[in-house]
C-alpha positions as CSV (number, residue, x, y, z in Angstrom):
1,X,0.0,0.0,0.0
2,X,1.4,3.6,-1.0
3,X,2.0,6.0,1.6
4,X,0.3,8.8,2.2
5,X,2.6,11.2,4.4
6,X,6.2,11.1,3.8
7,X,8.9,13.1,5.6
8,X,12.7,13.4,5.1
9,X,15.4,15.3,7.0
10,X,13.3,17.1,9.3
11,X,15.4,19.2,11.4
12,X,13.7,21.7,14.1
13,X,15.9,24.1,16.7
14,X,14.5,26.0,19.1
15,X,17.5,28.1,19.9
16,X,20.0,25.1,21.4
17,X,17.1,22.8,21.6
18,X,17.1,20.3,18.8
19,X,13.2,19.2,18.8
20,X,13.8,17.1,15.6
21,X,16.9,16.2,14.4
22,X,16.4,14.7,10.9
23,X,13.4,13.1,10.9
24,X,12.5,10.6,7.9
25,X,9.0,8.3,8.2
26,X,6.3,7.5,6.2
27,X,2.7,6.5,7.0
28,X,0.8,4.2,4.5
29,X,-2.6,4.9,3.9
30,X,-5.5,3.6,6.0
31,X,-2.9,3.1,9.2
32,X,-3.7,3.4,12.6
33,X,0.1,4.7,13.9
34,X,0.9,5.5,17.6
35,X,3.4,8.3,18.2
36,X,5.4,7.6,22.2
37,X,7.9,9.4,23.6
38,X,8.4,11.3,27.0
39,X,7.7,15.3,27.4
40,X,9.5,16.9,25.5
41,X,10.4,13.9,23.2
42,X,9.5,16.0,19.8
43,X,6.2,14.2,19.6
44,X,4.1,17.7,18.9
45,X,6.5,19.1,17.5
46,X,6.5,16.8,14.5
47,X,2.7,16.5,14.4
48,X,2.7,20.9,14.4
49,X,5.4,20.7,11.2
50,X,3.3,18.4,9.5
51,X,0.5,21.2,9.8
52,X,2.0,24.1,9.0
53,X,1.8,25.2,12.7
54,X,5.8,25.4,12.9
55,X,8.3,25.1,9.8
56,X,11.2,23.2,10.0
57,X,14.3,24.3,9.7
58,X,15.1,21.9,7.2
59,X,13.8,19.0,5.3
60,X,10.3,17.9,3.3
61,X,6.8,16.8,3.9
62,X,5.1,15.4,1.0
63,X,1.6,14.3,1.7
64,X,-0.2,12.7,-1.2
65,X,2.5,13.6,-3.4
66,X,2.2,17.7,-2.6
67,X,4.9,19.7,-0.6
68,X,3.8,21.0,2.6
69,X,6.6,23.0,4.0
70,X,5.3,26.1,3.0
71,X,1.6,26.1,2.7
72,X,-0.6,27.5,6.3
73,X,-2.5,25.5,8.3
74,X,-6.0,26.5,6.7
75,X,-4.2,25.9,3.3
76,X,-3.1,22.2,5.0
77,X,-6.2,21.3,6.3
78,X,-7.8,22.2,2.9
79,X,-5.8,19.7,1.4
80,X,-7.5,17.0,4.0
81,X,-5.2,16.9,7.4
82,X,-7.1,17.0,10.5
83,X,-6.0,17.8,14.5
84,X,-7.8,17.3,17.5
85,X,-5.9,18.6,20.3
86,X,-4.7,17.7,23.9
87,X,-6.6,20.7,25.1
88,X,-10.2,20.1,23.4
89,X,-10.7,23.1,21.0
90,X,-14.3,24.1,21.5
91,X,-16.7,26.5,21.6
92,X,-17.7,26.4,25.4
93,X,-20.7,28.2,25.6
94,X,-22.4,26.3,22.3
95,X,-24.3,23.6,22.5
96,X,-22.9,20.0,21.2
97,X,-24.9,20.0,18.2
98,X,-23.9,23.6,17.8
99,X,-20.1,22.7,17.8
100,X,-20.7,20.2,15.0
101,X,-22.7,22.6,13.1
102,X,-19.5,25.4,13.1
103,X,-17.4,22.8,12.1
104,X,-19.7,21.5,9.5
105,X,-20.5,24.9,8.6
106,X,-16.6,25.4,7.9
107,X,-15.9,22.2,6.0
108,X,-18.8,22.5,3.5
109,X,-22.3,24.6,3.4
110,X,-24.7,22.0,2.6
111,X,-26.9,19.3,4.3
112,X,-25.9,20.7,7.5
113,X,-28.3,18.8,9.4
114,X,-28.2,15.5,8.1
115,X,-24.5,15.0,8.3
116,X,-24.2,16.7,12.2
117,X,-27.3,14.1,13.4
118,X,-24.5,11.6,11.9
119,X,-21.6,12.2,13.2
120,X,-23.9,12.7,17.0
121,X,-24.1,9.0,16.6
122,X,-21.2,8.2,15.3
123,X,-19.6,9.4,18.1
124,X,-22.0,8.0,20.9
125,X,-22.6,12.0,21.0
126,X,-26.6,12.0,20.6
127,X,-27.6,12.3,24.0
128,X,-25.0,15.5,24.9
129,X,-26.7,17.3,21.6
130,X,-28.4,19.8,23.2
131,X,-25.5,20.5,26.5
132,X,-23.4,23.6,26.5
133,X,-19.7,21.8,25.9
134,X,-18.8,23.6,28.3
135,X,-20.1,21.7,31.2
136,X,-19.5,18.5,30.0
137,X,-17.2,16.0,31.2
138,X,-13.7,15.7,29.9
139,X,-14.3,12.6,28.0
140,X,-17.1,13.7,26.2
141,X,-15.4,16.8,25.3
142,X,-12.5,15.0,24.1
143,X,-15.2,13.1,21.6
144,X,-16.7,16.1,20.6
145,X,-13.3,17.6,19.6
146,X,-12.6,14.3,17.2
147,X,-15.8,14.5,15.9
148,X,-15.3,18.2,14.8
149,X,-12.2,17.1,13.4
150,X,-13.6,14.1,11.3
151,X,-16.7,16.4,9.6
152,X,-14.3,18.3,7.2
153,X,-13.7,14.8,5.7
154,X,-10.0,14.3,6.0
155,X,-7.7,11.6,4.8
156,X,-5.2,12.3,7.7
157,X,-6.4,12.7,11.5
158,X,-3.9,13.8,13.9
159,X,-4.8,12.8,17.7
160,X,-2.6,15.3,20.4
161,X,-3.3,12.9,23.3
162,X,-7.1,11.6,23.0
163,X,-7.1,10.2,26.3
164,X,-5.4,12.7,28.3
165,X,-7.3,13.9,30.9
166,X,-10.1,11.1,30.9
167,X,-10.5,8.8,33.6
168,X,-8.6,5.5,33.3
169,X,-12.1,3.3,33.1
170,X,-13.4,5.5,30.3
171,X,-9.9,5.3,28.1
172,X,-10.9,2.0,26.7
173,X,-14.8,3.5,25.6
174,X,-13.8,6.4,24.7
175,X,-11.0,5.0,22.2
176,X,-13.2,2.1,20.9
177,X,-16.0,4.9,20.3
178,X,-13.4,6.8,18.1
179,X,-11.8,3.7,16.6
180,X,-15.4,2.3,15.5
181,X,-16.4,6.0,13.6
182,X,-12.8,6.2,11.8
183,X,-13.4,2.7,10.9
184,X,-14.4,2.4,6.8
185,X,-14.3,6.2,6.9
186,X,-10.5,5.7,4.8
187,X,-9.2,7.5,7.1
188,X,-4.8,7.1,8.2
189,X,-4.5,8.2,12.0
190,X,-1.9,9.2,13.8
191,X,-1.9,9.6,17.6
192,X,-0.2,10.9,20.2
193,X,-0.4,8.5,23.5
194,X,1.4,8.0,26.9
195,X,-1.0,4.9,27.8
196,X,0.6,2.2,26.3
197,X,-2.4,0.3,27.1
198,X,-3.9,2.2,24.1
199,X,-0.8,1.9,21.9
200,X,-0.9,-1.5,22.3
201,X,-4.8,-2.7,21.7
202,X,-5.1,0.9,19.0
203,X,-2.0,1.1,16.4
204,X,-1.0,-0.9,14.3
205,X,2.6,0.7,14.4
206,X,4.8,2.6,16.9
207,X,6.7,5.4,16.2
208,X,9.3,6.2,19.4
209,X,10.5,9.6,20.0
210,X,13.3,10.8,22.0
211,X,15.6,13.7,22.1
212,X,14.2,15.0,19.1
213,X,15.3,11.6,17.0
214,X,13.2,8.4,16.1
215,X,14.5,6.0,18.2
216,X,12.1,2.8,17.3
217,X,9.5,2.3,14.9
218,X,7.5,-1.3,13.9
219,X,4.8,-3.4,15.5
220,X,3.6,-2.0,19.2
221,X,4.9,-5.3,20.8
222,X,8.9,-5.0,19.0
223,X,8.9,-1.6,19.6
224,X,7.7,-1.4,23.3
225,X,9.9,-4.0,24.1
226,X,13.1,-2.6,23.4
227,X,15.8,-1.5,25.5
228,X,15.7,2.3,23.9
229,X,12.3,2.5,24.4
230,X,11.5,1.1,28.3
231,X,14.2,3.0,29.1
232,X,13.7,6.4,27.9
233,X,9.4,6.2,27.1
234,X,8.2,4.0,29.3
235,X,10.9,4.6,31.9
236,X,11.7,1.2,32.8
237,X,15.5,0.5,34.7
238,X,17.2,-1.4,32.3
239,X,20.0,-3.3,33.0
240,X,22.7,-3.9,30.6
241,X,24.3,-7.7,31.1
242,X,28.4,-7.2,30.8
């Protein structure tokens, strides 16, 4: 299967801070791909380069065969990459329904209703409809602020954390509830996660960041179990045998 995002040579300094320190992956279409990595790792950063939220010092992004280094973020998400964010992006004192309808409103002008009523069930969202989002709890938000992402249709969703923030026996739900609407949708995915719970039962590949570099990438189960990897992501004492 082709791939849909490819980078090469990323670089990124922030002063004496190298955040990515040339950076080369590619994602293949329809992939579910979990990004790991301490604070501070370069995790963000790379996900904010691929849209147009910082430019790299150096290097390319090619997504679908376009160059991205360059182009805004509107421009970006025009071409069909999506965010959600660690810190749900929402319009507090709107309803749920209402916050699907501004995004809807933003990706395309027509059948407004039809397609919000949806995605409300899509999500598990119906019975929130008619809250302020606001006032509602941090999972729910966090489902609301997918489900904005997914209306404008993309073919790459990026996930800044989608469990942060929610209660450990509502990770699982809220997870399979975004899992199950991306499904068939022909969507690729890429998320940010330090619950490598989720990695494990959610990607189908691991990316590991640290110190700016990719330090690990393949299946959840190699990845996670290397030395690189429990030591510096999961933050495992690893002892070397001499």
């Amino acid at each position: 299967m082709s791939a849909i995002l490819v980078t090469q040579g990323l670089q990124k300094n922030f002063g004496a801070v190298t955040a990515a320190a040339d950076i080369g992956l590619a994602f293949e279409r329809e992939s579910v791909v979990g990004l790991i990595g301490a604070n501070g790792a370069g995790k963000t950063t790379f996900l904010n380069m691929v849209t147009g939220y910082l430019r790299p010092d150096r290097g390319s992004i090619r997504f679908d065969g376009a160059e991205l280094v360059g182009h805004s973020p509107r421009e970006i998400t025009a071409l069909g990459i999506c965010r959600s964010f660690q810190i749900p992006q929402l319009f507090d004192s709107l309803s749920v329904r209402e916050n699907l309808l501004v995004a809807e409103g933003i990706a395309r002008a027509e059948q407004l209703k039809e397609a919000t009523d949806a995605v409300l069930e899509r999500f598990g969202l119906a019975p929130y409809a008619g809250q302020v989002a606001g006032l509602l709890p941090e999972g729910v938000r966090k489902l609301l602020d997918v489900a904005m992402a997914l209306v404008a249709r993309p073919k790459l969703l990026l996930l800044d954390e989608p469990t942060s923030g929610v209660a450990s026996d509502e990770k699982f739900g809220i997870m399979d509830l975004v899992m199950g609407a991306l499904r068939g949708a022909g969507v690729t995915v890429l998320f940010v996660e330090h619950d490598m719970d989720i990695v494990s039962r959610y990607a189908s590949r691991v990316v590991a960041f640290y110190d700016g570099r990719v330090i690990a990438q393949g299946a959840p189960a190699a990845v996670l179990g290397t030395d690189e990897v429990r030591r510096y992501v999961i933050g495992e004492e690893v002892h070397v045998a001499h």
